[in-house]
KEZABA-390723 format. One record per residue (C-alpha): residue number from 0; chain; x, y, z. Coordinates in Angstrom, 2 decimals. Example, Ala and Ser with C-alpha at 12.3 -4.5 7.8 and 13.67 -1.06 7.14 Angstrom:
# residues 2
+-----+-----+---------+---------+---------+
| seq | mol |      c1 |      c2 |      c3 |
+-----+-----+---------+---------+---------+
|   0 |   A |   12.30 |   -4.50 |    7.80 |
|   1 |   A |   13.67 |   -1.06 |    7.14 |
+-----+-----+---------+---------+---------+
***
This chain:
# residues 141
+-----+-----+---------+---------+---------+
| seq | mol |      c1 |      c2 |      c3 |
+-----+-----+---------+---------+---------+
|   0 |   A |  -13.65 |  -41.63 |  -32.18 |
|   1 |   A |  -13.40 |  -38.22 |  -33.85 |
|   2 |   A |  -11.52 |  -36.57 |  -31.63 |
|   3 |   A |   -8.44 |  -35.74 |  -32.89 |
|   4 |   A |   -9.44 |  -33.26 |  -35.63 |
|   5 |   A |  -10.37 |  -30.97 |  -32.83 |
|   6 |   A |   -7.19 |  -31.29 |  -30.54 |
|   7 |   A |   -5.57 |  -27.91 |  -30.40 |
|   8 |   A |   -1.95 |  -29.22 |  -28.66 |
|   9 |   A |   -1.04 |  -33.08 |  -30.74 |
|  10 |   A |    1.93 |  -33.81 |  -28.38 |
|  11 |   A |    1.09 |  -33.01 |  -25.08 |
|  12 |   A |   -1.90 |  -35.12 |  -25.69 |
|  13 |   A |   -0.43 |  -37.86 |  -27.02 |
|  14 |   A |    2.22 |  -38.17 |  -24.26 |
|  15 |   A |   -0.91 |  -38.07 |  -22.04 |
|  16 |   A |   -2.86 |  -40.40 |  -24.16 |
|  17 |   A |    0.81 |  -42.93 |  -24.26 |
|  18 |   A |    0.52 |  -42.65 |  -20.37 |
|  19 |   A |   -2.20 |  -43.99 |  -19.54 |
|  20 |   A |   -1.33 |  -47.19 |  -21.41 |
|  21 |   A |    0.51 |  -50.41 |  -19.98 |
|  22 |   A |    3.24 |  -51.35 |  -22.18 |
|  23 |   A |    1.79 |  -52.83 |  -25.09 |
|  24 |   A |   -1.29 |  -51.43 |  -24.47 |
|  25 |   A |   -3.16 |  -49.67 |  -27.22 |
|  26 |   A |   -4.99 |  -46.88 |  -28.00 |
|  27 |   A |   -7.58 |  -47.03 |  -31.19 |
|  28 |   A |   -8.57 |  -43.72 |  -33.36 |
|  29 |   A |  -10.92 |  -42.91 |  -35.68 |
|  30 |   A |  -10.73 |  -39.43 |  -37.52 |
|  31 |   A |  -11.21 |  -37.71 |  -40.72 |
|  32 |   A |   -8.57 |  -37.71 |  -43.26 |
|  33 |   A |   -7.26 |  -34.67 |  -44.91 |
|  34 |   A |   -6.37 |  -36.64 |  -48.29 |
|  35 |   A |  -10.76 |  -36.85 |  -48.43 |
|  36 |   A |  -12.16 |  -34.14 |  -50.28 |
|  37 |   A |  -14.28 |  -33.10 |  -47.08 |
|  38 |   A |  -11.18 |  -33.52 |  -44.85 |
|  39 |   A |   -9.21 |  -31.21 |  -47.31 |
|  40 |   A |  -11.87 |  -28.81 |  -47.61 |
|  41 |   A |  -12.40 |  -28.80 |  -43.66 |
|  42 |   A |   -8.47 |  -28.63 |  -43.26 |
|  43 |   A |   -8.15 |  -25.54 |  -45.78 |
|  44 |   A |  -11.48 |  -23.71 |  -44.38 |
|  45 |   A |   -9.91 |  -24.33 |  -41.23 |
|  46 |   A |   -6.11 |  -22.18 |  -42.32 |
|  47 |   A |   -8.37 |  -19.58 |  -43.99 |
|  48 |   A |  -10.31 |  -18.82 |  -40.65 |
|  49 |   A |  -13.68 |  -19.96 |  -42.48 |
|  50 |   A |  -14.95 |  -22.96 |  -40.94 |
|  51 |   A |  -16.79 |  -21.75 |  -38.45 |
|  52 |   A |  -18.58 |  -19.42 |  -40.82 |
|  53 |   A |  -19.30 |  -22.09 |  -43.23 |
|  54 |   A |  -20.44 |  -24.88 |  -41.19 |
|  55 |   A |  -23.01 |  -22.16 |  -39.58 |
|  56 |   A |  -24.26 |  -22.01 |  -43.08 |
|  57 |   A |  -24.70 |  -25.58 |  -43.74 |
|  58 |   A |  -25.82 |  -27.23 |  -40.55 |
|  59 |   A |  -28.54 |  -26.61 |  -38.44 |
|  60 |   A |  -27.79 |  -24.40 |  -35.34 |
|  61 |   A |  -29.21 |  -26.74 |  -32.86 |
|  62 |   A |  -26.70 |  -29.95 |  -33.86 |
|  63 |   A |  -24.09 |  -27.15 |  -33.75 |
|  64 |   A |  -24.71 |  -26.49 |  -30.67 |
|  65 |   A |  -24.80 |  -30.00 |  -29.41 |
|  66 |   A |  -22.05 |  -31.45 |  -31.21 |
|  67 |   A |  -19.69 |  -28.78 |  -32.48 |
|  68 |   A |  -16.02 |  -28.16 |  -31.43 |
|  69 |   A |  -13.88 |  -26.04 |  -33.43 |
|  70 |   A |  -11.76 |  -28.09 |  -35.77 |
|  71 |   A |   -7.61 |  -28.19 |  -35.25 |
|  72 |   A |   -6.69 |  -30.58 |  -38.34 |
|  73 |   A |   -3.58 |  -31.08 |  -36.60 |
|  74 |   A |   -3.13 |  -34.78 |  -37.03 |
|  75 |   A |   -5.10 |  -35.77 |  -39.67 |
|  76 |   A |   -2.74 |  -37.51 |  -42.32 |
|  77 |   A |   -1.09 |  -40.94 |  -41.70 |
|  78 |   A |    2.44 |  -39.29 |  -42.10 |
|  79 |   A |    1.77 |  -36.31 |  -39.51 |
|  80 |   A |   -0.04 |  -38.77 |  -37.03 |
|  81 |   A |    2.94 |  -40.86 |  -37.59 |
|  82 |   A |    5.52 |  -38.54 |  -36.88 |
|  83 |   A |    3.83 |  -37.10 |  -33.79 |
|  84 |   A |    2.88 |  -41.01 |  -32.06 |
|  85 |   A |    6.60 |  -41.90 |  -32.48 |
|  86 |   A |    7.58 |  -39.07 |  -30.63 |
|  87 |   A |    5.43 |  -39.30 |  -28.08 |
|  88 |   A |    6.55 |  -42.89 |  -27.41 |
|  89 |   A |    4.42 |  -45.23 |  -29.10 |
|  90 |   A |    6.79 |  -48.00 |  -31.02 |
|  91 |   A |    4.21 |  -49.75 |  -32.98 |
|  92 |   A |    1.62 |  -47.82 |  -35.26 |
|  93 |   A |   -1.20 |  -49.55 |  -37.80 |
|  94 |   A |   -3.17 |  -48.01 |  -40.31 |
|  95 |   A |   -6.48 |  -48.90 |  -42.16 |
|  96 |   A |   -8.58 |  -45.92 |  -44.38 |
|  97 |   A |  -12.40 |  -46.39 |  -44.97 |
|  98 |   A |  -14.81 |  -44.31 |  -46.99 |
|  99 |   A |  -18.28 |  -44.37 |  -45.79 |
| 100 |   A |  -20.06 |  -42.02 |  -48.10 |
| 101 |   A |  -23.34 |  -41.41 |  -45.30 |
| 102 |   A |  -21.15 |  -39.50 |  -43.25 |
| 103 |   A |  -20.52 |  -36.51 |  -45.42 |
| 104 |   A |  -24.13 |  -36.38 |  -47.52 |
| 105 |   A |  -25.82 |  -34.42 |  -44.52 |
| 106 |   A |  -22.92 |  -31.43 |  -44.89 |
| 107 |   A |  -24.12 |  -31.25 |  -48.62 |
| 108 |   A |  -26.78 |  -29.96 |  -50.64 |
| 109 |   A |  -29.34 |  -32.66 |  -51.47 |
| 110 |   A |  -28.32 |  -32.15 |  -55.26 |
| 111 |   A |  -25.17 |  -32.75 |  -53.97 |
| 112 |   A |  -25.64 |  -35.36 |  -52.39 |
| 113 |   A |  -24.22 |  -38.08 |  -54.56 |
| 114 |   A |  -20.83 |  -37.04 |  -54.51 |
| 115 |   A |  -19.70 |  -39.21 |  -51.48 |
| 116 |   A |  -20.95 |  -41.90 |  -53.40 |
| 117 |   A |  -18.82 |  -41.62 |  -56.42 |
| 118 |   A |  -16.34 |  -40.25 |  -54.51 |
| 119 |   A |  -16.27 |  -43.71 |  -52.52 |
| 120 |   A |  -16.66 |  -45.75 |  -55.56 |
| 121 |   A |  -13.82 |  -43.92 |  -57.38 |
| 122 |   A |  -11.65 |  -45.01 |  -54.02 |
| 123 |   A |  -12.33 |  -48.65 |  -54.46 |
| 124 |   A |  -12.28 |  -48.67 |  -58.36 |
| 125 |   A |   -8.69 |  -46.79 |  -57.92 |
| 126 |   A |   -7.56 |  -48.88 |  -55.27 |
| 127 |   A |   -6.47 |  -45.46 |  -53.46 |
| 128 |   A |   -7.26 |  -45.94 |  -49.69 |
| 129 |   A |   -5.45 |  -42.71 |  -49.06 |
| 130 |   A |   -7.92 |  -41.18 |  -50.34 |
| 131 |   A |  -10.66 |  -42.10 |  -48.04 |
| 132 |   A |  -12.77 |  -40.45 |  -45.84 |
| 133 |   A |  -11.80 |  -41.79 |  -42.50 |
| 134 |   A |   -8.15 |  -42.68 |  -40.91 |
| 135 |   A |   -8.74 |  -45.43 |  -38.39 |
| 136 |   A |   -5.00 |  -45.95 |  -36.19 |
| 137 |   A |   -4.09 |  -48.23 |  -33.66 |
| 138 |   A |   -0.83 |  -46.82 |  -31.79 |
| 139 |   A |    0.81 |  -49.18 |  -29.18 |
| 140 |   A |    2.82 |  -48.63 |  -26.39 |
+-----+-----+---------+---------+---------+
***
């Protein structure tokens, strides 16, 4: 459960993470998706060395310290998470995309703070599930 935004090396731990499996076993992930607005700004903060200086900006330095691991974005879309589970071994992959608008209003101004919910409601309205907030994967063995 976010976790993979923050893995540095995608294949060496998914071969690890196929391993432990029994055939047919499977393993379930939740992460942020780039196609989001906050994944894509996260992702792009992330290539522009950034992130770390903006989420010191916007979050308070004791959660930070708690909770914070420096963000990879390495397998954060359905086609690059895709591509790298195949490879790794997994034969059967499943996809579903949610947009919970509560998890992104604490990263945001409280002026801001309504964009996740149009955001979210623009999702649904549009019928565009890739662009939700979260990528939620089960990848079989």
């Amino acid at each position: 459960s976010y976790v993979l935004e923050h893995v540095s090396s995608p294949m060496p731990f998914l071969v690890a993470m196929h391993e432990c499996l029994k055939p047919g076993g499977s393993a379930f992930i939740l992460t942020p998706n780039t196609f989001h607005y906050f994944g894509g700004s996260a992702y792009v903060a992330r290539r522009l060395h950034i992130d770390e200086w903006v989420i010191r900006r916007i979050r308070d330095h004791a959660t930070l310290d708690d909770h914070h691991f420096r963000l990879q974005y390495h397998m954060n879309s359905r086609g690059r998470l895709t591509r790298l589970a195949l490879r790794a071994g997994f034969r059967t992959l499943e996809f579903r995309m949610l947009d919970e608008p509560g998890i992104y209003q604490p990263y945001l101004p409280r002026k801001l703070s309504s964009i996740p919910v149009v955001w979210s409601r623009l999702v649904h309205r549009l019928h565009a599930p890739g662009l939700a907030g979260t990528l939620l994967a089960r990848l079989e063995a």
